[in-house]
N, C-alpha and C positions, 0 to 999 in steps of 0.2 A: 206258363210251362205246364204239362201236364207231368203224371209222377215218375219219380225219378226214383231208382235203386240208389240208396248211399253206399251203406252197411251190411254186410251180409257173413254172421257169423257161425256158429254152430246151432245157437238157440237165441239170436238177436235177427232182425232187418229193420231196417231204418227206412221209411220212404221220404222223401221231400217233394211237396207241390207248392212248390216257388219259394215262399216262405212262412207255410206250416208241415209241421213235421208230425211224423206218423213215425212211432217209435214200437218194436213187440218183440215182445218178451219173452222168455220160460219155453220157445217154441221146439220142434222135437230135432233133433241133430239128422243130417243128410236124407231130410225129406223136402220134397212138394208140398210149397203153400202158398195158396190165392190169397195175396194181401193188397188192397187196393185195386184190384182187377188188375193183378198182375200176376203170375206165375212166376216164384220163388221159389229155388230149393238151395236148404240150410246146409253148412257146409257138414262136413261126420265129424263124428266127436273126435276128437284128437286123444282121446284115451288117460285113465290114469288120476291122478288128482291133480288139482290148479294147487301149485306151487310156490307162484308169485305172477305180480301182472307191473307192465311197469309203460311209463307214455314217452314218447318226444313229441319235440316240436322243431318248426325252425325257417328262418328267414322272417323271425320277430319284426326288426323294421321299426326298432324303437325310435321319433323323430322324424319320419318320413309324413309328409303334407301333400304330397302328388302322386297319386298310384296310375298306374300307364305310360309314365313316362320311357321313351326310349332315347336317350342321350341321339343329337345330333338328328334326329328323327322327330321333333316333337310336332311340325306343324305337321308331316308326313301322317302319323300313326298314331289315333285314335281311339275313343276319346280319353283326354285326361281329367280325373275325376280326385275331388276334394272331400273332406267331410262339412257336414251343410251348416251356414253362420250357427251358432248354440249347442252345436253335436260336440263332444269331446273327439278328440284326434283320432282318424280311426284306428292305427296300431294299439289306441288306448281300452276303445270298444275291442276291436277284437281279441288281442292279448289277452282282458280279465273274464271277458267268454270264454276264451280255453283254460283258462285255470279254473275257473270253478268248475266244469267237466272234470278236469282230472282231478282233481276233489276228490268229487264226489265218486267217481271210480275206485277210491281209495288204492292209488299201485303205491306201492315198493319203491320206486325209484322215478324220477324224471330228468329227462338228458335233452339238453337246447343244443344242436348242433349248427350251430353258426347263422352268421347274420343277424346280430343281436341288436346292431343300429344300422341308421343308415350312412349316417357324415362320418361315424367311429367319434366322434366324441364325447368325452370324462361324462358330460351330460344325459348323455344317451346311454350310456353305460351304468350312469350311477341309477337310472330310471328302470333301465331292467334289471339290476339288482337287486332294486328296492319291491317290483312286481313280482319276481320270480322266485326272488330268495325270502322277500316277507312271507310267500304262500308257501314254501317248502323246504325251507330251511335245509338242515345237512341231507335233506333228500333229492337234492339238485346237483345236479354235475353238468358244467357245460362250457361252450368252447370256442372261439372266435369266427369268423366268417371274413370273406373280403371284405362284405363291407365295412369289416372291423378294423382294417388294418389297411386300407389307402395310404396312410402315412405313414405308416411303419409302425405303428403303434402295438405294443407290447401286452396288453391285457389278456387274459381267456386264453394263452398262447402254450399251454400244456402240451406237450408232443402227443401223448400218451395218459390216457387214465383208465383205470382198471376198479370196475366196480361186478364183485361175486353178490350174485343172489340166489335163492335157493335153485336148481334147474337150470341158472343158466350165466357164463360169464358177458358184462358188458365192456367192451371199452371201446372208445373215443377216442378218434386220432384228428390232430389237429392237422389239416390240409393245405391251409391256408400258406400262400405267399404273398406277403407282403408288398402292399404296389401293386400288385395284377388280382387280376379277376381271375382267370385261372388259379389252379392248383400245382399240390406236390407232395413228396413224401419225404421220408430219407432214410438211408440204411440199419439208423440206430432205431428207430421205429418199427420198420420193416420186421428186421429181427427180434425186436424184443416181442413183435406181434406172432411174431414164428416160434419164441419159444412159450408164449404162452397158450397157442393153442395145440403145441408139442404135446408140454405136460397136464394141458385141461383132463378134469373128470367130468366134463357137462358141454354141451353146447355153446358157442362164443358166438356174439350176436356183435359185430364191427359196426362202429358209425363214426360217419366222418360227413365234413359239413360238402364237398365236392363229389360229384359223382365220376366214375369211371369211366373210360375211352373203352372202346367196343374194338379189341385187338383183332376182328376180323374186316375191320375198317381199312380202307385203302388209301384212308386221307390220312396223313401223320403231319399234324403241325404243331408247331412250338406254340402255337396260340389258343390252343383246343379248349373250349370253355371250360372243361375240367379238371380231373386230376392229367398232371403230362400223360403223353401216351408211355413212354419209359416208364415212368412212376405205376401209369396204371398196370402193366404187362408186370411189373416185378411183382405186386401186389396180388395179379390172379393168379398167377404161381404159387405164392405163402397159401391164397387158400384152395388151388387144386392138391398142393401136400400136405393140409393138415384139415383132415374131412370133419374135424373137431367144429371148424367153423362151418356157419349153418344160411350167413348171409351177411351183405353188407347193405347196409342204409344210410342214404344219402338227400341234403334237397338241394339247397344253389337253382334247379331250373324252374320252381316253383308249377310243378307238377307231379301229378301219378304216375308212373312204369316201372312197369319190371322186366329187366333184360335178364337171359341167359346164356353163356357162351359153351364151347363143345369143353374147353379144361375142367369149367367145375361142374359139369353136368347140370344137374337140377335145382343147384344153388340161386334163389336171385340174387341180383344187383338191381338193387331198388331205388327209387326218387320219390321221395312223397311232398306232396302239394303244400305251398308256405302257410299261413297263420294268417297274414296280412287283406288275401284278397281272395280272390274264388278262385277254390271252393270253401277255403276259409279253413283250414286241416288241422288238425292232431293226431297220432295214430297210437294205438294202445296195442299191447303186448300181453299176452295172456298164456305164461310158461307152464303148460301141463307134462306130466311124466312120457305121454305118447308125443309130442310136438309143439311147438309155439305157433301160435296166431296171431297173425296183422290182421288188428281192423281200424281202418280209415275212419273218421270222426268227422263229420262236416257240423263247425262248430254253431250251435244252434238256438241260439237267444236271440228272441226277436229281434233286437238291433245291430246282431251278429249277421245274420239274412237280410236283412234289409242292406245291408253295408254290402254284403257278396252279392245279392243279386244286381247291383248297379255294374257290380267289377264283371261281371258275366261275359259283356256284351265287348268289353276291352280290345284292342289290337286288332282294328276293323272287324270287331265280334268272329276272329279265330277264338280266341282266349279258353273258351267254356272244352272244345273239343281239347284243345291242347292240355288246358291242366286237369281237368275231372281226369280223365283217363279211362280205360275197361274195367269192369268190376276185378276182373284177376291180377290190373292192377294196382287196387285199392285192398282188398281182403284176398288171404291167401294161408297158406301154412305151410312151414317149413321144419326141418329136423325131424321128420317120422321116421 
């Protein structure tokens, strides 16, 4: 692979050439710079002072032994890939790669937005517990995923949670419906999400483990991989009426994008890329007085790369285009 744009922040860029990483620093905000015989220009400073910084993650996958599998599809769709006899499991490699990152980041807060196992079982459950809440104690808030809840299972299953930080409110809605892979919402949700960004004095940053139906879609089905289309349309409403809210983020498709529709104007609706496999993701939040910034994390320990660059090639090697995504939709800034 020759180099590849990860990160691209105010005074950060990241380059990756396959699996060494080219990390810089301190650099000057919304200028041109040649890093790696590349042409790079740094995002503008977002103004003000840093107020708080804070990461997700999600589509953990604690338990899962076969990455590429497509149910019903397996001898079809290619290849499927294991970690090698003597390697720890990879959910395991890559998991404790993203927590030391965010570590060492030192943010404010970190929020798992679903898919925390893969079967949904006590076991797989008590294992990202024991990872996620050993590293960060009452600084973890986080929240089921289908694959948590195939059998109806009850854990992680908070409708709603609301965590104030300095700059900026977070909450976490639980989307999940139980038994399906798709999503949902529901009215007491809805509106408790409407009156809190009613009465917000700061930015509300929404995460939820499913992503959004694109309401100028002409397909409407009950089966939609994510949240219903119902669900999702009541949802873009709450935030074209309360400009309080600033964005919603989501993963479930274990990719990068940002969508925008004509209600909220400039607002994205975001998906960022799982933990599990390539590109191997975290994303950090960095709440300054002029705006918040996304920047995408391609988690970066050698055995971390070595694990993503095999999953690259995944899903007759679409995979790498589908989940990397465009830089704007990996790093971006929102609330100015």
């Amino acid at each position: 692979m020759g180099a590849e744009i990860t990160t691209v922040g105010p005074d950060l860029v990241v380059v990756h050439h396959g699996t060494h990483t080219h990390r810089y620093e301190e650099l000057e905000p919304g200028r041109v710079h040649e890093l790696d015989g590349l042409e790079v220009e740094t995002m503008p400073d977002p103004g003000g002072e840093l107020l708080a910084r804070f990461a997700t993650v999600n589509d953990v996958h604690f338990g899962e032994t076969r990455c590429g599998v497509v149910e019903g599809h397996e001898h079809e769709i290619g290849p499927i890939l294991t970690a090698e006899p003597g390697e720890p499991p990879y959910p395991v490699t890559m998991n404790e790669a993203a927590i030391a990152e965010i570590q060492a980041a030192e943010v404010d807060a970190v929020f798992v937005k679903g898919d925390l196992t893969t079967d949904g079982t006590d076991e797989e459950y008590a294992a990202f517990l024991d990872t996620y809440g050993g590293a960060f104690g009452d600084r973890l808030t986080h929240v089921r995923g289908n694959h948590d809840a195939y059998e109806g299972q009850a854990y992680a299953d908070w409708p709603l949670q609301r965590i104030d930080l300095p700059g900026a409110t977070v909450v976490l809605l639980d989307t999940t419906v139980p038994f399906r892979s798709s999503g949902g919402l529901t009215h007491e949700q809805l509106d408790e999400l409407d009156a809190i960004a009613g009465d917000a004095d700061r930015p509300v940053v929404v995460l939820g483990h499913h992503h959004v139906w694109d309401p100028r879609s002409k397909e409407r089905s009950d089966t939609y991989f994510g949240i219903h289309p119902d669900w999702s349309e009541r949802l873009v409403d709450v935030a074209a009426r309360r400009p309080r809210i600033v964005g919603y983020f989501a993963g479930h498709t274990h990719r990068n994008r940002v969508r925008r529709f004509p209600q909220t104007g400039d607002m994205p609706w975001v998906e960022v890329a799982c933990v599990k496999d390539y590109p191997g993701a975290w994303a950090e939040y960095r709440v300054h007085e002029g705006g918040i910034v996304q920047l995408h994390h391609r988690i970066s320990s050698p055995e971390a790369l070595a694990w993503t660059e095999r999953t690259r090639g995944m899903y007759l090697g679409t995979y790498a285009d589908y989940a990397f995504g465009k830089l704007g939709d990996r790093c971006f800034m929102l609330g100015r």
